[in-house]
C-alpha positions as CSV (number, residue, x, y, z in Angstrom):
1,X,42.7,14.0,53.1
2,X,45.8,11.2,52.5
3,X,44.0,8.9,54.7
4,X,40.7,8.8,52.7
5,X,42.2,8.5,50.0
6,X,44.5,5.6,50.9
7,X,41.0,3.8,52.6
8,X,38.9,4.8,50.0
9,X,40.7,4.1,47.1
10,X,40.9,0.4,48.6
11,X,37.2,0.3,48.2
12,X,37.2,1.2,44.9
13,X,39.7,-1.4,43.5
14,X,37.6,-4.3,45.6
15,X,34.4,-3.2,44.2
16,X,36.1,-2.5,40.0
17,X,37.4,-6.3,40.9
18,X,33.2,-6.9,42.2
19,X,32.3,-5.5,39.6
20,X,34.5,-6.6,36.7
21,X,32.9,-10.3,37.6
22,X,29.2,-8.6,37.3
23,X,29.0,-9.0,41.1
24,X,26.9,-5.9,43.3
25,X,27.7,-5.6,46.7
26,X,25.3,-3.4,47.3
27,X,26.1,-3.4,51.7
28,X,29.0,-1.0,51.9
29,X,29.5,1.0,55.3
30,X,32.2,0.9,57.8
31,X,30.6,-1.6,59.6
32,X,32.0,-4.3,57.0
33,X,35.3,-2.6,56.5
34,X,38.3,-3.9,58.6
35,X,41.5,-3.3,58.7
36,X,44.9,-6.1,58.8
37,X,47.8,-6.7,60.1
38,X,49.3,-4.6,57.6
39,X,47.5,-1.9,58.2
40,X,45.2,-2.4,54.4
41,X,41.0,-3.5,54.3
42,X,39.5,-6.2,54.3
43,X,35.8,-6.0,53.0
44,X,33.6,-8.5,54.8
45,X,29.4,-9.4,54.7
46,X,28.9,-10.8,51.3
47,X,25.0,-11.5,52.4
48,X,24.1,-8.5,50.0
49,X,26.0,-10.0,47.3
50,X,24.5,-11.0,43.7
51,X,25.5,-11.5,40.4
52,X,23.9,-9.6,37.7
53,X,23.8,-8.9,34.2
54,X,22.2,-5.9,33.8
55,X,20.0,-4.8,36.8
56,X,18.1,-5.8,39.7
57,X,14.9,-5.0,41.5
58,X,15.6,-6.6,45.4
59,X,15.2,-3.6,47.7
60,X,18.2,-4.3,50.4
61,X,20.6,-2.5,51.7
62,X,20.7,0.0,54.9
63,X,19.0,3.3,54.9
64,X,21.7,5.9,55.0
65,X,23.9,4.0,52.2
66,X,20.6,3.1,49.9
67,X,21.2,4.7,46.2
68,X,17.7,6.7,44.9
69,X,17.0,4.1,42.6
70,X,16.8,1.2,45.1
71,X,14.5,3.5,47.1
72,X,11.9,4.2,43.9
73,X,12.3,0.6,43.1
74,X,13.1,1.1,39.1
75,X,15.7,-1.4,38.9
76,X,19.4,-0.8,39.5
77,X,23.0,-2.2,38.8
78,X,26.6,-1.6,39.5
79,X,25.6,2.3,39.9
80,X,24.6,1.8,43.5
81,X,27.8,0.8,44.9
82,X,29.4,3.8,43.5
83,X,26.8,6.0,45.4
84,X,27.6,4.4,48.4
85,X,31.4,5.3,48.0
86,X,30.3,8.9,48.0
87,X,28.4,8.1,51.3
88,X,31.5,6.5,52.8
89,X,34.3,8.9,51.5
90,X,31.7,11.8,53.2
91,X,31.4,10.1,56.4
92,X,35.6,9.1,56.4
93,X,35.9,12.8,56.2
94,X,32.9,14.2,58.9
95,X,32.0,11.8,60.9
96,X,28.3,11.4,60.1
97,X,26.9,10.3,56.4
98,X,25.2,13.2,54.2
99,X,21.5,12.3,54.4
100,X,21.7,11.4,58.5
101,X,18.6,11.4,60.5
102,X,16.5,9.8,63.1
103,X,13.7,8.1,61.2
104,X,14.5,5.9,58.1
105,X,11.8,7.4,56.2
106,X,13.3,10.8,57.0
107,X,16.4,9.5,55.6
108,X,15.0,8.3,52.6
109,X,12.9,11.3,52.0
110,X,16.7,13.0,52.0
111,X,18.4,10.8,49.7
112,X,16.0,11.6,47.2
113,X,15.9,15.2,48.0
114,X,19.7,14.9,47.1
115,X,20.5,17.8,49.0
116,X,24.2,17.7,50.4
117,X,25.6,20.1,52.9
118,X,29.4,20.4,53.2
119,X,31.5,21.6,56.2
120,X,35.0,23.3,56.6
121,X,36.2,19.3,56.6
122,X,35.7,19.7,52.7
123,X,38.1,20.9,50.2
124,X,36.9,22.0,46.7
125,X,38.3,18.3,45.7
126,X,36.6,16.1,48.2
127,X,33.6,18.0,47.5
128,X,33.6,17.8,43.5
129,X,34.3,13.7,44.1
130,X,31.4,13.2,46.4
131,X,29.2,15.4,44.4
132,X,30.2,13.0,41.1
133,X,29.5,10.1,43.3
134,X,26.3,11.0,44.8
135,X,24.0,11.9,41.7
136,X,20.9,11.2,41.4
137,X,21.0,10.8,37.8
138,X,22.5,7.1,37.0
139,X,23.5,8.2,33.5
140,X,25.6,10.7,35.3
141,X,26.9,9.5,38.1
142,X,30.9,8.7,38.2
143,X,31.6,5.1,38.0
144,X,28.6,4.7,35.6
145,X,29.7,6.3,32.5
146,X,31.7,5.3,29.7
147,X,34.9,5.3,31.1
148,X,33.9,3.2,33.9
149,X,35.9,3.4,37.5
150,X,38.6,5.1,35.7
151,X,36.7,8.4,36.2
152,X,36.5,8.1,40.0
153,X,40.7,7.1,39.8
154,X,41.6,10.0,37.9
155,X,39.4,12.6,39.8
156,X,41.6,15.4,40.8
157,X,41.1,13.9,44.7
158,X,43.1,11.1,43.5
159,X,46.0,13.3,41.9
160,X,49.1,12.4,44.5
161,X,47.7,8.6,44.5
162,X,49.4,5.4,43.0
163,X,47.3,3.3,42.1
164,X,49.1,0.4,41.3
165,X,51.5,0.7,44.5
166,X,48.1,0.7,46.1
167,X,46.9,-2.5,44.8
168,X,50.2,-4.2,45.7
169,X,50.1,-3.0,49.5
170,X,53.5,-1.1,48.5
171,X,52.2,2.4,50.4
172,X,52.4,2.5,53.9
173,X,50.0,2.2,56.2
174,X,49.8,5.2,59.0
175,X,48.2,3.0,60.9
176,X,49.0,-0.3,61.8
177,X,46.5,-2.6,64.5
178,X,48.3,-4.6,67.0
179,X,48.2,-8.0,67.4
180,X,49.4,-9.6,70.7
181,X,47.7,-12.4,70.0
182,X,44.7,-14.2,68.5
183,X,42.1,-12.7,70.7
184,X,41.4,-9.5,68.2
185,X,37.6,-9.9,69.8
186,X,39.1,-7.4,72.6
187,X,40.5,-4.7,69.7
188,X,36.4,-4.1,68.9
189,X,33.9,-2.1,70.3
190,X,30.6,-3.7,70.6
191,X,27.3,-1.6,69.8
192,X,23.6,-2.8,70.0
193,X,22.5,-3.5,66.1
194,X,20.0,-0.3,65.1
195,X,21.2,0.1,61.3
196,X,17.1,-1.9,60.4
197,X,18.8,-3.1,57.7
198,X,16.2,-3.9,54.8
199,X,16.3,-7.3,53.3
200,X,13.6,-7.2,50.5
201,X,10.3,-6.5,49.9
202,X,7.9,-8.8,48.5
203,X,5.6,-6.9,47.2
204,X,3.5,-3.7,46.7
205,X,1.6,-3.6,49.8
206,X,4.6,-3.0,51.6
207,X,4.9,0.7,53.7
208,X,8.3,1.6,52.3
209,X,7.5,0.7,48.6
210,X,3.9,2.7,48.9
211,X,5.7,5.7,50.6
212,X,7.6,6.6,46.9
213,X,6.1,5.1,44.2
């Protein structure tokens, strides 16, 4: 579990920075996660990005990592991003994100099902995390209550983690990339786009909206 928690913890100090500037990010996946020289992220695609004050209504985002609220179109804020940590620290962990199927509707019929199934991967921390992270219930959800990120940081999953040494790239990396040159296209696997990412709707008459509300 060290490994998650070194990539994972990353995430959640760039999105408390996000976040402290009232700035959603609301596109999180490994997809826009890369990793340095150094062996630390880098989070890239800010076309999901948007300042708010208190909450939005644009539905965006891609299906698997898509909190309930975006889905039933009630409005939303900083909340989602912390559900989509509990997608990623899931799939860092497995392999496959929680709420994985086929058809997009069939994926968003299980994110608001909210029905999570956990392997042998999983210790009784991971699990407890992830099950904080992905609640259905805003108001309860880790990340969203009064004490803000500092929850998630001092979950029990965190317990042998620095924090601080984290921020300042003082923990070693296991794995470092390497770098012959400035070519780093070669590094990367290429895979035909299929994530039907959803931009927005613009209105009511839209399949997606009618098929929940």
């Amino acid at each position: 579990m060290e490994k998650s928690q070194f990539y994972i913890g990353q995430v959640i100090i760039a999105l408390e920075y996000f976040h402290n500037h009232n700035i959603i990010y609301r596109n999180l996946k490994p997809e826009n996660i890369l990793i340095n020289k150094n062996g630390y992220i880098k989070i890239t695609d800010f076309e999901l990005v948007k300042k708010i004050e208190d909450r939005t209504y644009t539905l965006c985002g891609t299906p698997g990592y898509m909190a309930p609220e975006i889905i039933l179109n009630t409005g939303y804020g900083m909340g989602v991003d912390w559900w989509t940590v509990g997608i990623l620290l899931y799939e860092m962990i497995c392999g496959v994100d929680p709420f994985d199927d086929d058809s997009p509707m069939k994926i968003y019929e299980n994110i608001l099902e909210g029905k999570i199934k956990f392997s042998s991967d999983f210790d009784d921390k991971s699990k407890s995390l992830i099950k904080h992270l992905l609640e259905r219930d805003v108001s309860k959800r880790y990340g969203n209550l009064k004490y803000g990120v500092e929850d998630i940081k001092n979950h029990e999953f965190f317990n042998n983690l620095n924090w601080d040494k984290l921020l300042n790239q003082e923990i070693p990396a296991e794995f470092i990339p390497i770098i012959k040159d400035n070519n780093i296209l070669k590094y990367y696997d290429f895979y035909p786009d299929n994530d039907e990412k959803v931009e927005s709707v613009e209105n009511e008459e839209d399949p997606f909206y009618n098929k929940f509300n």
